[in-house]
C-alpha positions in Angstrom: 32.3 23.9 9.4 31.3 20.0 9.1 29.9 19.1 6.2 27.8 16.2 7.5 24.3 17.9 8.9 21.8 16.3 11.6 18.3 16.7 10.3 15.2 15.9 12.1 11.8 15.4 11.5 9.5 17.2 14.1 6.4 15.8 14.9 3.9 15.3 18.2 7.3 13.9 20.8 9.4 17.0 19.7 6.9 19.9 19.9 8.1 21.3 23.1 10.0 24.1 23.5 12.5 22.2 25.7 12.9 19.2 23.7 13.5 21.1 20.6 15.8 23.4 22.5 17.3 20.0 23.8 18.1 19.0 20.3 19.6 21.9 19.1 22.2 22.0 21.9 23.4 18.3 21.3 24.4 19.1 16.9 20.8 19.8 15.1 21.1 21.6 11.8 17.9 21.5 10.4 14.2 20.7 11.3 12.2 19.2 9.5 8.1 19.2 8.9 6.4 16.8 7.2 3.5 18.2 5.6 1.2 15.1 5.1 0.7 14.7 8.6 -0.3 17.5 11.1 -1.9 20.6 10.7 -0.9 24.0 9.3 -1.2 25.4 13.2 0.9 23.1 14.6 3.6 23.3 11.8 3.7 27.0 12.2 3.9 26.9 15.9 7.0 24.4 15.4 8.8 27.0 12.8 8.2 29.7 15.8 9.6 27.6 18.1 13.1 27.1 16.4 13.3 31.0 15.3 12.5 31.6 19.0 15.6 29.2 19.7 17.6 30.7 16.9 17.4 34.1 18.0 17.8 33.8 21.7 21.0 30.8 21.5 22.2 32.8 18.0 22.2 29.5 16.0 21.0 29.4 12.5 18.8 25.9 12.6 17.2 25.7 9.4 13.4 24.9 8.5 12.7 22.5 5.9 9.3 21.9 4.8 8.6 18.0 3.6 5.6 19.0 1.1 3.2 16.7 0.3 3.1 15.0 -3.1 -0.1 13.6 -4.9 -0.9 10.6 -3.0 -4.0 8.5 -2.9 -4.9 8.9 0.5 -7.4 7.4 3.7 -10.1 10.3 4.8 -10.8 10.9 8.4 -12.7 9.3 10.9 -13.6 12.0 13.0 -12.4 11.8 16.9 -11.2 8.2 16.9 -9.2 8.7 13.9 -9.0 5.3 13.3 -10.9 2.2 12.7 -10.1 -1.5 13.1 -10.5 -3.7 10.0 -11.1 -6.9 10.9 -9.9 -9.9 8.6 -13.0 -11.1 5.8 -14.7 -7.9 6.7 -16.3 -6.4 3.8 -15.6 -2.4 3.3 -16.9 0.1 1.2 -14.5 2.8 0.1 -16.1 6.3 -0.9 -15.4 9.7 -2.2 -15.8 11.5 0.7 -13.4 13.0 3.2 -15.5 11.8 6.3 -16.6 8.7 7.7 -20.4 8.2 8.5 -20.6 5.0 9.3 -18.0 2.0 10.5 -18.3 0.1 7.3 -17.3 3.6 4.9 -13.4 4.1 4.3 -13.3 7.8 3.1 -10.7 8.1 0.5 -9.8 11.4 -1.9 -9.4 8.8 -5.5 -10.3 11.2 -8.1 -10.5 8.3 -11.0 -13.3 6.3 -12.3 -13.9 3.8 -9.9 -16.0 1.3 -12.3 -12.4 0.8 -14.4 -11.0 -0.7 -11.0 -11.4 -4.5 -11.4 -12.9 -7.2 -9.2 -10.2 -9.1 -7.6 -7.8 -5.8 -7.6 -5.9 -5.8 -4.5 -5.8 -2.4 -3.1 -2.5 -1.5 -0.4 -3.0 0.5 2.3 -0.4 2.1 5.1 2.6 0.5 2.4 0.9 -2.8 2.3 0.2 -3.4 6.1 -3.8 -3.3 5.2 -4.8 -5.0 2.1 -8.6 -5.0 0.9 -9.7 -7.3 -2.5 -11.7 -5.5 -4.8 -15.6 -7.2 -4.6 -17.4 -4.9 -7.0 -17.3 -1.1 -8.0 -19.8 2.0 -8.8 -19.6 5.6 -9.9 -18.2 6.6 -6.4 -17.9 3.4 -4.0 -15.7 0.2 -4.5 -17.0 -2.8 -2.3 -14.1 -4.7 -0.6 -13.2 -7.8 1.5 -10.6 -7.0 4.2 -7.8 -9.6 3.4 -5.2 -8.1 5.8 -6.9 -6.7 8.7 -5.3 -4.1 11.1 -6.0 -0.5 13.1 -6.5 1.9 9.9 -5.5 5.6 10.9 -6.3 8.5 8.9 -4.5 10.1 6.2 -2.9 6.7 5.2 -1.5 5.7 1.9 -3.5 3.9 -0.7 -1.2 2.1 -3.6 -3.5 0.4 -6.1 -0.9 -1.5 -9.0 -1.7 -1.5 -12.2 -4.7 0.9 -11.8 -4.2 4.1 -14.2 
């Protein structure tokens, strides 16, 4: 038995039966699904997919689930789910988990918000969108878009230096 294993992450281009069935016969050892994107339905339709290939090919694929850690993360933005930021823009950032308005970033930050400086740079999707704190309340930080971009849910938020 090799000791070296193939290990793939499934995700929205390997959902079908025949792709996943394609990977499987060319060395697959384990699947893998990453839990901080994608819904519980879809993961569990995934898992039924390989134990339906497992049992009728009599291959022992392995699941792996990816959990997801504490992270800071970008709310939704209902249908679209995602919004342009557009450089010198200025944002507002809220404890919410859904956007009402174009302006509103929803965001899950359970901290105080009035301890987060002007002038803090905030990182979001690992440093591809960065907003500059303008001024903060109880529950909403105002911020100027400094690197614009397409914003997709469920993003990343990295704020250094912030406890």
């Amino acid at each position: 038995m090799p000791k070296t294993k193939i290990v793939a992450t499934l995700g929205p281009a390997s959902t079908s039966y025949t792709v996943i069935r394609k990977m499987v016969m060319n060395g697959l050892d384990v699947v893998r699904l990453n839990f901080s994107h994608g819904s519980h339905e879809e993961h569990l339709s995934r898992m039924k997919t390989v134990r339906k290939i497992n049992k009728i090919y009599r291959r022992r694929i392995r699941i792996m689930q990816d959990l997801e850690g504490y992270r800071i993360r970008i709310g939704r933005f209902g249908k679209a789910g995602q919004r342009n930021l557009e450089k010198r823009s200025i944002v507002y950032l809220k404890k919410i988990s859904h956007a009402p308005d174009p302006e509103v970033i929803p965001f899950d930050y359970g901290g105080d918000m009035t301890k987060i400086a002007t002038g803090q740079l905030i990182y979001i999707d690992d440093g591809n969108i960065i907003l500059k704190t303008k001024s903060t309340s109880k529950k909403t930080i105002k911020a100027e878009v400094v690197e614009g971009g397409m914003l997709k849910d469920r993003k990343g938020i990295n704020m250094p230096g912030v406890k």
